[in-house]
N, C-alpha and C positions, 0 to 999 in steps of 0.2 A: 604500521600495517595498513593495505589499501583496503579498502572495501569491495570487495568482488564476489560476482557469484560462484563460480566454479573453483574446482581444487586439485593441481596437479596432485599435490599429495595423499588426497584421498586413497588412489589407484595405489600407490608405493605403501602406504598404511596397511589396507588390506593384504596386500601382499606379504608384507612383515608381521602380521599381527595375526593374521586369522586365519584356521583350519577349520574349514566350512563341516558342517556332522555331515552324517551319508544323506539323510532326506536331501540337502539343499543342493549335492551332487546328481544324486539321479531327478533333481529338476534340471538339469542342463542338457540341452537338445546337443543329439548324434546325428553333424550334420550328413552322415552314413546309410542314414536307416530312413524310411517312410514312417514305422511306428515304433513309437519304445517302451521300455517297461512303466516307466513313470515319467517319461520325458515330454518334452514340444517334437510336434511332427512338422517339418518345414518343407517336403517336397511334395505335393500335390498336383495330381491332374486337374486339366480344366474340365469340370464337369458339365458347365452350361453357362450361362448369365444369367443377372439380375434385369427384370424388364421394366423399362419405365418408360412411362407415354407412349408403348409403343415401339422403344427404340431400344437398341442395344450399343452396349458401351463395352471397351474392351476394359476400361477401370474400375468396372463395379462388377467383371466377373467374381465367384465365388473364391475362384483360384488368385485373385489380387486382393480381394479383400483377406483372406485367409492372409496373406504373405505380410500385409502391412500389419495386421498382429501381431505375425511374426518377429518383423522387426523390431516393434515396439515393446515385446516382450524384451528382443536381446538388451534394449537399451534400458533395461529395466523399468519401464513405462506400464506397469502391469494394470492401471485400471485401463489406459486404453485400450491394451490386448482383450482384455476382458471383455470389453462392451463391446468391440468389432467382431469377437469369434462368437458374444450372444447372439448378436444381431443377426448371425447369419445362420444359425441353428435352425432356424425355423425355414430356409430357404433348401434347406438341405433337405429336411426331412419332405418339403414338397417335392424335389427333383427325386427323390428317391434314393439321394446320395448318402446311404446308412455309413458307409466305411467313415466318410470324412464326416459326418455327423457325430459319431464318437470321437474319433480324434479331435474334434474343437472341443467338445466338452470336456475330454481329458485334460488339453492343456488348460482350458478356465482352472478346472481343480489345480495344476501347475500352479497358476498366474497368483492365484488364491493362496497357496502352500508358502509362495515366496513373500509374499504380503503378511507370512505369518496369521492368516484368517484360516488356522488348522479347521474350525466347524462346517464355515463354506469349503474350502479344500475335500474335506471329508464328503459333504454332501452330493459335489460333482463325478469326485470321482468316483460312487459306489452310483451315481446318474450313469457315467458312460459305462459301465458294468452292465446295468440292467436293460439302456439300452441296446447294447452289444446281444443282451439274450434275448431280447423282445423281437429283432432282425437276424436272429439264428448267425452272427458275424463269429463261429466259434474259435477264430485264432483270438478276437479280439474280448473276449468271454474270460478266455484265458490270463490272456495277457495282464487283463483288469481285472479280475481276481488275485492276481499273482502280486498285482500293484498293492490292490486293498489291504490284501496278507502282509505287504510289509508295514505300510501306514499303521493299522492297528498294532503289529507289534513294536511299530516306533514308540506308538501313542500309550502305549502298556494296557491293551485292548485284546488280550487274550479270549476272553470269552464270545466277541466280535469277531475273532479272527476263525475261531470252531465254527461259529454261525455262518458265517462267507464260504467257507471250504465246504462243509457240509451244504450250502444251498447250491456249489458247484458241483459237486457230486450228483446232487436230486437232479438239478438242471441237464447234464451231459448224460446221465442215467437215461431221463426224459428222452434223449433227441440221440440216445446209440450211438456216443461217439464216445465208445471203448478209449481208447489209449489217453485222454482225459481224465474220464473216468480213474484208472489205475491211479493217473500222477495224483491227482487231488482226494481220493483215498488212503496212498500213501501220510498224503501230509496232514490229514485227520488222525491218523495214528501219533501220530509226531505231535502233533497238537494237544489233542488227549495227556500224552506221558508227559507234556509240559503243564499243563494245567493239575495234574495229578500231585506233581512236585512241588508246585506252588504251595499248592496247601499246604503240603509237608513243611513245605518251608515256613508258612504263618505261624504254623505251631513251634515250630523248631525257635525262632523268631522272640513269640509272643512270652517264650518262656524266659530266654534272654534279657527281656528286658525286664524280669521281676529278679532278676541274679546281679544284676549292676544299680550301682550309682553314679556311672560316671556319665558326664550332661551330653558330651560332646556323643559318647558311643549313643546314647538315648536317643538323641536327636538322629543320627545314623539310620537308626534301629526302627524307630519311629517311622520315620519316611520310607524305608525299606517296606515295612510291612503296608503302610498304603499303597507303596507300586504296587502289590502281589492282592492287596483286597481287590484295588482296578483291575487288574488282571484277569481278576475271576469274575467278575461281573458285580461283587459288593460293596456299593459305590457310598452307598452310607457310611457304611462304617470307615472305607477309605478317607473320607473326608474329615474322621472324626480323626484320624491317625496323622494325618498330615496339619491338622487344626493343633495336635498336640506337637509334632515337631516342630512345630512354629514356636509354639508356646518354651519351648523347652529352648532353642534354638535362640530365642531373643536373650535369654540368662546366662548364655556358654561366654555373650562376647564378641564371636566367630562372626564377622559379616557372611562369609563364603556360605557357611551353614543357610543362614537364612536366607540366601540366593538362590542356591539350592533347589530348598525346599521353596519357596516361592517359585521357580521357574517348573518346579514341578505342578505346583498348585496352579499357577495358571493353564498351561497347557489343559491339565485337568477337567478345569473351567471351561474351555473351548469345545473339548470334544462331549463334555455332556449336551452339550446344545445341538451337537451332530446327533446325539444319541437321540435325542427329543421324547424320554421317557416322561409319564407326570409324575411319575414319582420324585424328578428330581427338582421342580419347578419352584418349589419355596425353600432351594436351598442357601438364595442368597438375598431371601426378602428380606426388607426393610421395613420397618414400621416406622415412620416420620412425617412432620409435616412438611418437611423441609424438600424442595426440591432441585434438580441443574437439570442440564441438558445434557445428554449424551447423542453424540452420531451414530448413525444404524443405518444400514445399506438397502439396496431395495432387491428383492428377488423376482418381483413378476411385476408387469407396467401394464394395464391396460386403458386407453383412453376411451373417452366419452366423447369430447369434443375435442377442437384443437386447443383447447387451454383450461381444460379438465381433465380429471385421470382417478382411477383409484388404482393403488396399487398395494403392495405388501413387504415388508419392513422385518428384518431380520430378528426383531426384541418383541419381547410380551411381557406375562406376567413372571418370569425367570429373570425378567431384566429389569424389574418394577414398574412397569412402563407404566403411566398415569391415564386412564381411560376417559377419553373425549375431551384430552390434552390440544391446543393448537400448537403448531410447530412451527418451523422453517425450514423449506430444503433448496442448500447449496447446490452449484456444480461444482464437480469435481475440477481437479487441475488436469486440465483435456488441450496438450500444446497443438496438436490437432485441429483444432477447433479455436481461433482465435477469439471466437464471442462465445464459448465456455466455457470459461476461465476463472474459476472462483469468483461469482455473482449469486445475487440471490435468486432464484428461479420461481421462490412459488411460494404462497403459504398452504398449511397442511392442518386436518383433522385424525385423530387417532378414531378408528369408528367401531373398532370392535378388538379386544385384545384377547389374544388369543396364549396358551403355554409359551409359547417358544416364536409365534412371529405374529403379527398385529397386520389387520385391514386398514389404509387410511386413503383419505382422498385428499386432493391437491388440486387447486387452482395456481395458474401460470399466473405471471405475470404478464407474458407476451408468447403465447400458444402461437403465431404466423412464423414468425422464425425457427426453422428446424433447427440450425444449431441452438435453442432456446429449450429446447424438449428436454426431460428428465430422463437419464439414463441410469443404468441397476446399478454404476459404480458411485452413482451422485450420491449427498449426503443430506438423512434431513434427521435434524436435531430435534426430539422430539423428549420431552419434560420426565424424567425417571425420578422415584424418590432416594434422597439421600439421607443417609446416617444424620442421626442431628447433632448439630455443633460439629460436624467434621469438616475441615479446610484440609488440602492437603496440595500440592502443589505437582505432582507427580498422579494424583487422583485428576488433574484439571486437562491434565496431558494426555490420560487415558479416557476421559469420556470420548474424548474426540476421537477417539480410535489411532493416537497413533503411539507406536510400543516401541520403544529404541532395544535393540539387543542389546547381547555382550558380545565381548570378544569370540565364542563360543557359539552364535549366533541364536541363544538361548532369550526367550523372551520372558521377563522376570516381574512381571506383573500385568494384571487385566483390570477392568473399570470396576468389575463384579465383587471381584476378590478383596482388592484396594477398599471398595467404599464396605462392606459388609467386616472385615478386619478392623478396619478405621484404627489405624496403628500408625502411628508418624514415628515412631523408634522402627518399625521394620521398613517404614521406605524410607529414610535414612541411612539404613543400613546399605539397601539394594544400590540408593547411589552412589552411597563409599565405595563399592566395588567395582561399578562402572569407571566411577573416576581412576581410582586406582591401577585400570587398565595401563593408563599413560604411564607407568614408574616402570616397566619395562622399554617403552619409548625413550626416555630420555635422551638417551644419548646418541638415536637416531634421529630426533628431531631439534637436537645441538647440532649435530653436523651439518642439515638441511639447511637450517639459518646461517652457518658458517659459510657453506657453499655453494649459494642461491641468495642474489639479493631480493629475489620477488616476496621471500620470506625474514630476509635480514632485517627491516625496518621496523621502527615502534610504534605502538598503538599513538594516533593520535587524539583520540579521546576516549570516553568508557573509563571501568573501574581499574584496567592494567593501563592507561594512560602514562606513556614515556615507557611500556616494559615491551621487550621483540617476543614473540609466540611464545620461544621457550620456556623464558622466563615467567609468563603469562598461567601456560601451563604447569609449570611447579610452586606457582603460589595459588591453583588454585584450591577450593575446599568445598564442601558441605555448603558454603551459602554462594559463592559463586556458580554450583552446580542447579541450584532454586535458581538462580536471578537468568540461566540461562534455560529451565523451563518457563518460569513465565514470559519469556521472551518466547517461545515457542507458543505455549497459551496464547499471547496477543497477534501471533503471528501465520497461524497454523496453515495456511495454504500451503506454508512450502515444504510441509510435511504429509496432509494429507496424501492420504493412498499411495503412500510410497514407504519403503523400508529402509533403515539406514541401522547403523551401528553407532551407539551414543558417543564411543570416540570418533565417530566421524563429523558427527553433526558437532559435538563440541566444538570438536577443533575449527569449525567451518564458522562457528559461532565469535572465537575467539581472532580469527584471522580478519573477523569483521568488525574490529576492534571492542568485540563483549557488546553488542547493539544494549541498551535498554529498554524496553520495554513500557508501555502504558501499568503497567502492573505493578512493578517492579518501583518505578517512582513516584507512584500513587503509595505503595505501605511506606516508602521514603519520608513522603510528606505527608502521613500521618503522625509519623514518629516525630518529626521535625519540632526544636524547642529552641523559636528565636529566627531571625534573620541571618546569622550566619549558620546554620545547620542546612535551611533553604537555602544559599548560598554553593555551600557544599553539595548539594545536589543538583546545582544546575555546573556547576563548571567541569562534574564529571559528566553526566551524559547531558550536555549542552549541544550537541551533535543530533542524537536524536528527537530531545524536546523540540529542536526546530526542524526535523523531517518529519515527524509522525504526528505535529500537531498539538502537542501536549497541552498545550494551553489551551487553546478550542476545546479538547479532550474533556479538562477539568472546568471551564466554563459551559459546559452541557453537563456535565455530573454533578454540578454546584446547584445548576435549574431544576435538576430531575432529586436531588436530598434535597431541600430544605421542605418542601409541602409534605416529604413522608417526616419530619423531627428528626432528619440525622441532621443535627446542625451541626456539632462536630465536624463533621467530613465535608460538610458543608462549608464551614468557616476556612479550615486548610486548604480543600479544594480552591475556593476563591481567591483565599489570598497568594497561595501558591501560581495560581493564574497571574494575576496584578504584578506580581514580584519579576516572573518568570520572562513576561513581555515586557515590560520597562527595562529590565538587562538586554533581553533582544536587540530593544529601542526599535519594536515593533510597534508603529502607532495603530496599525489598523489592530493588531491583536489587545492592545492596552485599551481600544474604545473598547472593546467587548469584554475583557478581561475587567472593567472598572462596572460593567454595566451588571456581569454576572455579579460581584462584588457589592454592589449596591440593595440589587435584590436580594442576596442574600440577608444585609443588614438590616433592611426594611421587616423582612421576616423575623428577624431574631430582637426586633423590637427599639433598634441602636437608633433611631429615626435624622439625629446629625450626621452620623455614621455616613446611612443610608445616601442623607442630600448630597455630602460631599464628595460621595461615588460618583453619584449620577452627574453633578455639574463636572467631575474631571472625564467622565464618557463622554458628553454631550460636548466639551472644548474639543476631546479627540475628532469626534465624527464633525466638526468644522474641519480641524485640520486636513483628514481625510478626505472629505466633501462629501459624504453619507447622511445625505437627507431621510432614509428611513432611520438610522442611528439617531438623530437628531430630531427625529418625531417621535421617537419612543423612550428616548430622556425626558423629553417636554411632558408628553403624559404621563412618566412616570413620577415626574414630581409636580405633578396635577395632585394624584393620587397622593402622596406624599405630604405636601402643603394642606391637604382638603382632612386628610386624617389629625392634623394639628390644630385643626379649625381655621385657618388661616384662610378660607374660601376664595377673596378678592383673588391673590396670589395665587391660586390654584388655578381658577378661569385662565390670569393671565397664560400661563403656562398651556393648558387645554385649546386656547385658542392659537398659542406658536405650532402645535404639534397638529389642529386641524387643518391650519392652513398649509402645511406639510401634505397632510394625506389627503386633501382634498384634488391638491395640484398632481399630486402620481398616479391617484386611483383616474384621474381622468387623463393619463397621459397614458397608463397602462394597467385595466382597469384586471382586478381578479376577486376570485371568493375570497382569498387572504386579505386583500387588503380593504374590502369591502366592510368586513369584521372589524379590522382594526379601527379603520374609520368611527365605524359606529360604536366601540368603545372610547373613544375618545369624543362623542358629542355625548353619551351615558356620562361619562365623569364630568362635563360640565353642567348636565342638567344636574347631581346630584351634588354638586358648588351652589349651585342658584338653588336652588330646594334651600341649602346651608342659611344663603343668607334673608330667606324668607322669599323670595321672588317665584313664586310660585307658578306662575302662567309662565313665564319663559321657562321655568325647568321642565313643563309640559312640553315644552314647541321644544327644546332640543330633545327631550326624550323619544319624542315620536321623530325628530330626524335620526336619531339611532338607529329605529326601529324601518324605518325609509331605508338604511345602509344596508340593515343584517336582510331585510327585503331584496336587496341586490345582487346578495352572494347566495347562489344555486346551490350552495352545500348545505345539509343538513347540519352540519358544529354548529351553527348559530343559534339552534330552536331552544335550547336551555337558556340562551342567554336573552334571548327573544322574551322567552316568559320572564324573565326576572326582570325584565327595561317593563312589559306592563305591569306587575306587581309593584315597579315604582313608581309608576304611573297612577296607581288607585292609592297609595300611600302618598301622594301628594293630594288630589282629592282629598282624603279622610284628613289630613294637614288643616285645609281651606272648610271643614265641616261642611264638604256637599260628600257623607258617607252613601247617599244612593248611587251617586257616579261611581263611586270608590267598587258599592257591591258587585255595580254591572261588568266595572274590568275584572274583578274577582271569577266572577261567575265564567269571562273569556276566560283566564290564566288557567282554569280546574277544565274545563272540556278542552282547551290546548293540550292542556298535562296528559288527561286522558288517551288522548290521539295518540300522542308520542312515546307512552308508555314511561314516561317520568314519575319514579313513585314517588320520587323526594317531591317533587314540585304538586307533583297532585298532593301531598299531603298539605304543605304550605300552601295551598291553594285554598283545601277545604278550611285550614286555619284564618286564613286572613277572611273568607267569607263570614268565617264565623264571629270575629273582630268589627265586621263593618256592622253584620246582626245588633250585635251588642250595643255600639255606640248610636243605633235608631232604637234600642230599647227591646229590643224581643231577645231577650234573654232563653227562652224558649227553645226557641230554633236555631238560637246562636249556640248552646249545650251540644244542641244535636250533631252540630257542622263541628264542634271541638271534640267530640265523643270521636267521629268518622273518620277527625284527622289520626287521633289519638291511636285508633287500630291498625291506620298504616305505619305509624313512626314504631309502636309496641314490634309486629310485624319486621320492622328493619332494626330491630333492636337500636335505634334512637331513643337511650332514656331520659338524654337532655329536653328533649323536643315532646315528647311521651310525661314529663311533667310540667314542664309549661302547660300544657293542655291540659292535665289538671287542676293546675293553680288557676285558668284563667274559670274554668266549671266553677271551680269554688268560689271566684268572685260575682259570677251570674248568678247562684244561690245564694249568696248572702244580698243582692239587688231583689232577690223574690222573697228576702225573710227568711230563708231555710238553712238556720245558722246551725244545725246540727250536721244537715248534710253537707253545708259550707267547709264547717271544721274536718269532716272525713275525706272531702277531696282532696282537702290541703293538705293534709296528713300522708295519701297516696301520694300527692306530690312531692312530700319529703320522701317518702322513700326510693321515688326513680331519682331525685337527686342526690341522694346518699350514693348511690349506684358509679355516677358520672365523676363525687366528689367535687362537686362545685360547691364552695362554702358558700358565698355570698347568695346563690338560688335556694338552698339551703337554709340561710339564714332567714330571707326574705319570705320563704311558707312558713318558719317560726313567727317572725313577726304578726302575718297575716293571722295565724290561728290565734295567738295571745290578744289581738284584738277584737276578734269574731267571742272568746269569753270573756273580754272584757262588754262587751254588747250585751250578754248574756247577765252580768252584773256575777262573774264567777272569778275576782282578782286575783285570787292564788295562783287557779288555775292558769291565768291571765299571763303573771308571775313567771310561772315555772317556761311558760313560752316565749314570753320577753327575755327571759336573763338566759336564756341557748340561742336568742338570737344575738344578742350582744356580745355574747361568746364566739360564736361563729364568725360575726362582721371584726372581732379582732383581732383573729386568728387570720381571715383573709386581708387585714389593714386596711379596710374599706370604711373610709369615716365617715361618709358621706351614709353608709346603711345604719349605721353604729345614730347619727343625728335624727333618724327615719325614727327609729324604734322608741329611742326616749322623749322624743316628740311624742307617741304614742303611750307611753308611760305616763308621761305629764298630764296627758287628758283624760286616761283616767282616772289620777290621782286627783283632777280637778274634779272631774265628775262625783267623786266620792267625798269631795269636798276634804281631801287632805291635802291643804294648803303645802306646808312646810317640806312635806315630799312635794309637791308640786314644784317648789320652790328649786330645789335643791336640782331635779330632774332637770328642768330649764334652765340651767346654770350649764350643765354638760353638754345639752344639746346647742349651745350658745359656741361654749369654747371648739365642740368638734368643729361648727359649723365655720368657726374663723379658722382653723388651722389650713395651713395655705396646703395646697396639692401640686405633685410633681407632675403628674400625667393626667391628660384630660381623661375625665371621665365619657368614654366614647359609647353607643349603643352596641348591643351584642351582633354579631351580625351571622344573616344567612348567607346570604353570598362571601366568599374568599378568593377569588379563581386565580391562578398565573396562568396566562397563556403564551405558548414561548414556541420558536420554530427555529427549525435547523441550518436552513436557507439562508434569508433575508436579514434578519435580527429576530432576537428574543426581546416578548413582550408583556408586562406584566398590568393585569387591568384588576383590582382591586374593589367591586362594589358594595355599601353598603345599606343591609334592609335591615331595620328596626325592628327587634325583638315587639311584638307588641305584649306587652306585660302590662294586665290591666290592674288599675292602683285602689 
C-alpha cells in the first residue's frame, strides 16, 4: 500500500454503502432556486462592495464573497463556508441587504448541520427565523419556521416545534398576513393531536414495560419512552429513560442496541445546549480532580487590539469548563489561508463561565498578520473536568470535537455523554458496530484490489505489514480500531472541522499502511518486557518512528517524568529512545537519545548508569560535531563527578564545557545561553567550595552571577538568588558569618521583590543561621519563627520542621531546656508528616539529650532507643553512631561505666562499617533545566541543609 492522501474509493464507498437520512438531504443546495426550505442559496445578486482604503474591488464584493462559501461548502470545506458567510453577515446588515442576510445565516446553520454541530445548527437557523421577523422578509419567516418545524421534529423536539408554530401564528397575527396565519394554525392543530398522543403513548408504553422481561423489548421500550418524554418537553425524566436503556442495553449483548440508544443519547446531548435551559446545566457534571482539554468553538470575536481579543466559547458550566483555566487556541484547517493552517494562534484565559457558553480572552501570538487573527471556526482547548480514573480512547477523539458516523450517518457518541457514562464496555460496543460496517463490503473491496492495482499492493510497514487492504480490513478488530483512534488523537488536524464516516476515515487509515501513532507506541513501550518485545515494536511501525520523531518524542517525555517520579515511564521512555536510534543508526538521534538516558539515571540514583550515558552522548556529539551537545555532557558530569565527591574530576570537566560556552555565547550571544554559561561557572564554584578553596569558589560564583547578569530574561532571578545564598554559605564556611549575613539580608529583599516565597523563606532561614552562629540566639528564633510561617503557609512540613528543630537548638544555647524539648517535639511532628525517618530520628535524639541535661535518664532513654529505632529502619549508621555516642555520655556522666563500656563498643563497630553511598547534604536546590531547541540541560546545585548540632 502507498501512502497517499486522497481516496478514489472513498466516492464509490459512499455510494455503496450509504443512504444519507432526510436532514443531510435537504442540506443539499437546488442549484434551481434562490431560496430553499433548509438548503444553501447559491445565486445571488450583486448587492454592493466591501470598501477598503477607499477602493473598490470586484473580489471582495458580497456577491464573490458569498459564492466562495459557496463552493467551499460543495467541497465539503464547511468551517471555511462558515467563517466567510459570518464574516459577511455584518456587512449585509450595514447595506441593508436583509434578504441575503438571512440566507447566509441559514446556510451557517446548513454548514453547522453537516458538521453534525445539531446545537450550532439549531441556533442559527431559529437566528435566520428571527431575523427574517425582525425585517418583516414574510416568505422568508415562513420558510424558516417551516425549516425549524422539521429540525425539531427530526431532533424529537415536539414541544419546541408547538412553541415555533405558535410564535408564527402570534407573529403573522401581529403584521395581517392572513393566508400564513391559516397555514401555521392549521399545523398547531396538527401538533397539539401529536403531542396529545404522545402522552397516551407514555402511558401505554410505561405499562408495557412492567408486563415483560424480555431485555431486548426493555431496552426497546426503554428508549422509546425517552423519545416521547423529549417530545413533550420532560427532559429529566427522558434522560433518566435513556440512562436505563443503556443500562439494560449493555446486558442483552446486542452492539446495535446500544448504538442505538447512544446515537439517540447524543443527539439528545446536543440539542439541550440549543435549548440553554438552567435547568439542564448539571446534567452532565462531574465532580473530579482530574482534568483534559476539550475543543469548543468561538461564537462572537471581539478585538481589543491587534493581538488581543476577548471573545465567547461555545461550553460552560454544562461542559464542566474549569473557571480562570488558561488554554490554547488553534487554527482551524483553513486550505484558504496557507498561514492558517493548524498553528498555535494564541493563549487564552477562561474569564467568566457562564450555563452554556463562557467569556475568554486571548492574546495572539502575532496580532499584524490578518491571516494570524482567530476565527469563530478556530479552536481553543480550554481545561474541563473529567471523570476520575477514566481513559478512554474514543473519549480522546471526542473532546476534540471530532464524531465519526455510521453508515447511517448517525453520530453515536459526544464528549458530554462519553466522559459522564465513563463506560469502555459501551464504546466498545459502539466500535464493533462501526467496524462491522465493512462485512458487508467485503466482497466489494476484493474486487477493487483484484481490479485496480493502485489498491492491489501490500502494506509495507505497520501492523498489516505484507497484507493488501482487503485482507487488512478482515483482520481487523476491537484493538486495531483503538490504535487507529489514537492515531487520530495524535493526529487531529486532519479531522478537525470536517465530517467523515469511520469507514471512510478507516479505510483512508489502512491504505496508509495503519500509520502508528505517538500514543499507540508509547502504551507499546510501556508494556514492553526485554529487548526483543522493543524490538517488535520498532520493525512494525519503524516507518513512522522515523517520520514523526518518536525518539525525540520520548526523549522530551523522559525530561518532562522523571522530576514529577514517574520513573517508570521514565525508564521505558528513555531506554526505548537509545534502543530505537541505534537501530536507526541515527547518530545525531543516539547523542540525545543517550543524553535523555543519562539524566534519567542520574535521577533514579544509578550514578555509573548515569556516567556511562553521558560519555556515550558526549562521543556522539564528537561524531556529530555539536559543540552545545558536548558542553552539556561535560557539565553534566561536572554535576555528576561533584555528587561522588570526586571534585578535581568535576572542575576538569566544568572547565571543557566552559570553555565550550564561553566561545558560542561570544560567537552568538542569547539569554539561553547566557544561563547556561553561568550554570556551568556555579558548578565549578561549588567543586572548589568541595575542595576547601574558598575565595576562588567566590570569584567563579560571582562570574555566574556576571553571566545570568547578561541574559535580559527573567528565568534566571531564582537561580540568581540561589548562586548568592551560596555565596554567604561560603563566607559562613570561612567564619566571616557577618559577610555571610549581609548577602543573606540581599538574597530576602531580592526574594521579596520577585515574589519568591520559597526563596524568601530560605532567605529569612539562612539569616536566621548566620544570627545564630554570632550568638544572638534571640533574633536568630525570630528570623526561624518568620521562616517557619511561610513554609507552614506552603504546606512545606519538611522545611516547617527544620525551623523547628533549629528554635529548639537556640533554647537550649539560652538554658531553656523545657522549651528546647517542646520545639523539638513540634518538630517531630511536622516530620512524622513528611515521613522522613532519619529527621525523625535526629529530633529523638536531640530531645533524649536535652533530658539527659536535665539529669532525667529514663526519660533520656525512652528518646534515645526511638531514635535508634528510627536510624534502623532508615539504614543510616552513621545516625544510629550519633545517638550511642550520646548514650555513652550520659551513662558516663552518671558514672555507669560498664553501660558506658558497652554503648562504645557499638558506636565503634557502627562507626567502622564501610558505607555504599556518600553520605551527601540534604539539599535545597534540584533544578533540571532542559529546552526544546538546542539541547537539554541539566544543572544540579547544592545548598546545605543547615541543621544546627
Amino acid at each position: 500500500m502507498k501512502n497517499k492522501a486522497l481516496l478514489i474509493f472513498l466516492f464509490l464507498l459512499i455510494t455503496v454503502v450509504a443512504t444519507n437520512k432526510i436532514v443531510d438531504n435537504k442540506s443539499i443546495a437546488d442549484k434551481n432556486s434562490t431560496i430553499k426550505n433548509s438548503g444553501i442559496s447559491t445565486t445571488l445578486p450583486d448587492k454592493g462592495f466591501i470598501v477598503k482604503s477607499g477602493t473598490k474591488n470586484e473580489n471582495d464584493s458580497l456577491s464573490a464573497l458569498f459564492n466562495r462559501a459557496f463552493n467551499a461548502f460543495d467541497s465539503a470545506k464547511y468551517n471555511v463556508a462558515i467563517n466567510i458567510w459570518h464574516s459577511i453577515l455584518g456587512a449585509y446588515e450595514t447595506v441593508k441587504d436583509y434578504e441575503n442576510l438571512v440566507i447566509a445565516t441559514n446556510n451557517i446553520a446548513v454548514a453547522y448541520n453537516n458538521m453534525k454541530k445539531f446545537d450550532l445548527a439549531l441556533d442559527y437557523f431559529t437566528k435566520a427565523k428571527n431575523t427574517a421577523q425582525k425585517y418583516k422578509l414574510y416568505k422568508y419567516v415562513d420558510t424558516y419556521t417551516d425549516n425549524l418545524i422539521y429540525y425539531y421534529e427530526e431532533y424529537l423536539l415536539g414541544f419546541k416545534t408547538r412553541e415555533v408554530t405558535k410564535d408564527a401564528v402570534d407573529y403573522f397575527t401581529k403584521e395581517g398576513q392572513q393566508t400564513y396565519i391559516t397555514k401555521f394554525q392549521e399545523k398547531l392543530v396538527t401538533i397539539d393531536e401529536m403531542l396529545l398522543k404522545t402522552e397516551k403513548a407514555i402511558s401505554a408504553w410505561e405499562a408495557e414495560t412492567k408486563s415483560t422481561t424480555d431485555k431486548s423489548k426493555l431496552t426497546y421500550l426503554n428508549r422509546g419512552i425517552a423519545d416521547f418524554y423529549t417530545y413533550t418537553g420532560k427532559i429529566a425524566i427522558a434522560k433518566e429513560y435513556y440512562l436505563e436503556s443503556l443500562k439494560i442495553a449493555k446486558t442483552t449483548g446486542s452492539d446495535t442496541s446500544v448504538s442505538n440508544t447512544m446515537a439517540l443519547f447524543s443527539n439528545f446531548e446536543q440539542v439541550l445546549r440549543h435549548l440553554k435551559n438552567d435547568e439542564y446545566v448539571n446534567f452532565w457534571k462531574v465532580e473530579s480532580p482530574e482534568q483534559t482539554t476539550k475543543v469548543f468553538y468561538f461564537t462572537d470575536i471581539q478585538y481589543v487590539s491587534s493581538d488581543s481579543l476577548t471573545a465567547t466559547v461555545t461550553g460552560g458550566k454544562y461542559d464542566n469548563v474549569i473557571a480562570g483555566s488558561a488554554f490554547d487556541v488553534w487554527a482551524c484547517v483553513y486550505p484558504e489561508l496557507e498561514e492558517h493552517d493548524v498553528f498555535s494562534l494564541g493563549k487564552g484565559k477562561v474569564l467568566e463561565v457562564g450555563s452554556y457558553n463562557s467569556k475568554v480572552g486571548i492574546k495572539l501570538f502575532n496580532g499584524i498578520n490578518p491571516q494570524k487573527r482567530v476565527f469563530i471556526v478556530d479552536h481553543a482547548y480550554i481545561p474541563v473536568a473529567k471523570k476520575q480514573g477514566y481513559t478512554s480512547d474514543l473519549a480522546e477523539v471526542a473532546r476534540l470535537e471530532i464524531i465519526f458516523r455510521d453508515n447511517q450517518n448517525s453520530a453515536l457518541y459526544s464528549f458530554n455523554v462519553l466522559n459522564y457514562i465513563s463506560d469502555i464496555a459501551v464504546e466498545e460496543k459502539l466500535l464493533s458496530v462501526m467496524l462491522n460496517e465493512f462485512v458487508p463490503l467485503h466482497s466489494f473491496i476484493d474486487d477493487l484490489v483484484r481490479d485496480d492495482p493502485e489498491y492491489g499492493g501490500v502494506a509495507e510497514t505497520g501492523e498489516f505489514k505484507g497484507k493488501s487492504i482487503a485482507e487488512a480490513i478482515k483482520l481487523s478488530t476491537l484493538e486495531t480500531s483503538k490504535h487507529f483512534l489514537m492515531f487520530v488523537k495524535d493526529f487531529p488536524a486532519k479531522y478537525l472541522g470536517l465530517t467523515f464516516k469511520f469507514v471512510e476515515s478507516y479505510f483512508s487509515w489502512i491504505y496508509s499502511d495503519a500509520i502508528g501513532g505517538q500514543t499507540k507506541i508509547s502504551r507499546q513501550v510501556l508494556k514492553a518486557n526485554g529487548n526483543a518485545d522493543f524490538r517488535k515494536i520498532f520493525e512494525t511501525d519503524s516507518a513512522s518512528i522515523v517520520q514523526y520523531d518518536i525518539v525525540g518524542k520520548f526523549s522530551d517525555s523522559t525530561d518532562e517524568l522523571y522530576p514529577l517520579d514517574s520513573m517508570d515511564k521514565a525508564d521505558k521512555y528513555s531506554l526505548a529512545a537509545v534502543l530505537f536510534a541505534e537501530w536507526m543508526k541515527d547518530n545525531d538521534k543516539i547523542k540525545r537519545a543517550y543524553l535523555s538516558r543519562g539524566l534519567y539515571l542520574k535521577a533514579a540514583g544509578d550514578l555509573p548508569g548515569a556516567e556511562s550515558a553521558y560519555l556515550k552522548s558526549l562521543l556522539y556529539a564528537h561524531v556529530v560535531d555539536d559543540s552545545s551537545y558536548m558542553a552539556t555532557n561535560q557539565h553534566n558530569l561536572g554535576i555528576l563527578y561533584s555528587d561522588l565527591g570526586e571534585f578535581q574530576k568535576s572542575i576538569n570537566y566544568y572547565d571543557s564545557s566552559l570553555a565550550i560556552r564561553n566561545f558560542i555565547v561570544k560567537k552568538e550571544p542569547s539569554d539561553w545561553l547566557w544561563e547556561r554559561l553561568g550554570g556551568s561557572y556555579w558548578g565549578k564554584a561549588y567543586s572548589l567550595a568541595g575542595l576547601d578553596k574558598y575565595a576562588e569558589s567566590v570569584e567563579f560564583y560571582e562570574l555566574a552571577l556576571a553571566s545570568y547578569d547578561s541574559s535580559k530574561s527573567t528565568s534566571a532571578s531564582g537561580d540568581k538568588l540561589t548562586v548568592l545564598g551560596n555565596i554567604a554559605d561560603v563566607y559562613s564556611k570561612m567564619g566571616n558569618h557577618k559577610k555571610s549575613l549581609d548577602i543573606y539580608d540581599k538574597v530576602y529583599e531580592l526574594s521579596k521583590l520577585t515574589g519568591n516565597k520559597t526563596k524568601e523563606a530560605s532567605g529569612l532561614f539562612d539569616k536566621a543561621y548566620s544570627l545564630f552562629e554570632l550568638g544572638d540566639y534571640i533574633q536568630a528564633m525570630d528570623y526561624y519563627q518568620r521562616s517557619y510561617d511561610i513554609y507552614i503557609a506552603m504546606d512545606d512540613y519538611d522545611n516547617a520542621g527544620l525551623c523547628y528543630s533549629n528554635i529548639g537548638q537556640a533554647l537550649w544555647n539560652l538554658g531553656k531546656f523545657e522549651d528546647a524539648i517542646a520545639a523539638h517535639n513540634k518538630a517531630i511532628e511536622y516530620r512524622k508528616k513528611t515521613g522522613n525517618l532519619s529527621d525523625q530520628a535526629f529530633s529523638y535524639d536531640k530531645v533524649g539529650s536535652l533530658y539527659s541535661k536535665q539529669g532525667n535518664p529514663e526519660k533520656a532513654m525512652e528518646y534515645f532507643t526511638k531514635a535508634v529505632e528510627l536510624y534502623q529502619t532508615a539504614k543510616n549508621d552513621v545516625g544510629m553512631a550519633s545517638v550511642y555516642d550520646n548514650i555513652g555520655a550520659m551513662y558516663k556522666n552518671l558514672k555507669i561505666l560498664r553501660r558506658h563500656s558497652t554503648t562504645l563498643k557499638k558506636v565503634l563497630q557502627l562507626k567502622k562499617k564501610p558505607t555504599t553511598n556518600m553520605q551527601l547534604p540534604r539539599t535545597i536546590l534540584n533544578r533540571g533545566l532542559h529546552t526544546w531547541n538546542l539541547m537539554t540541560q541539566l544543572t544540579l546545585r547544592k545548598r546545605s541543609k543547615k541543621v544546627l548540632n
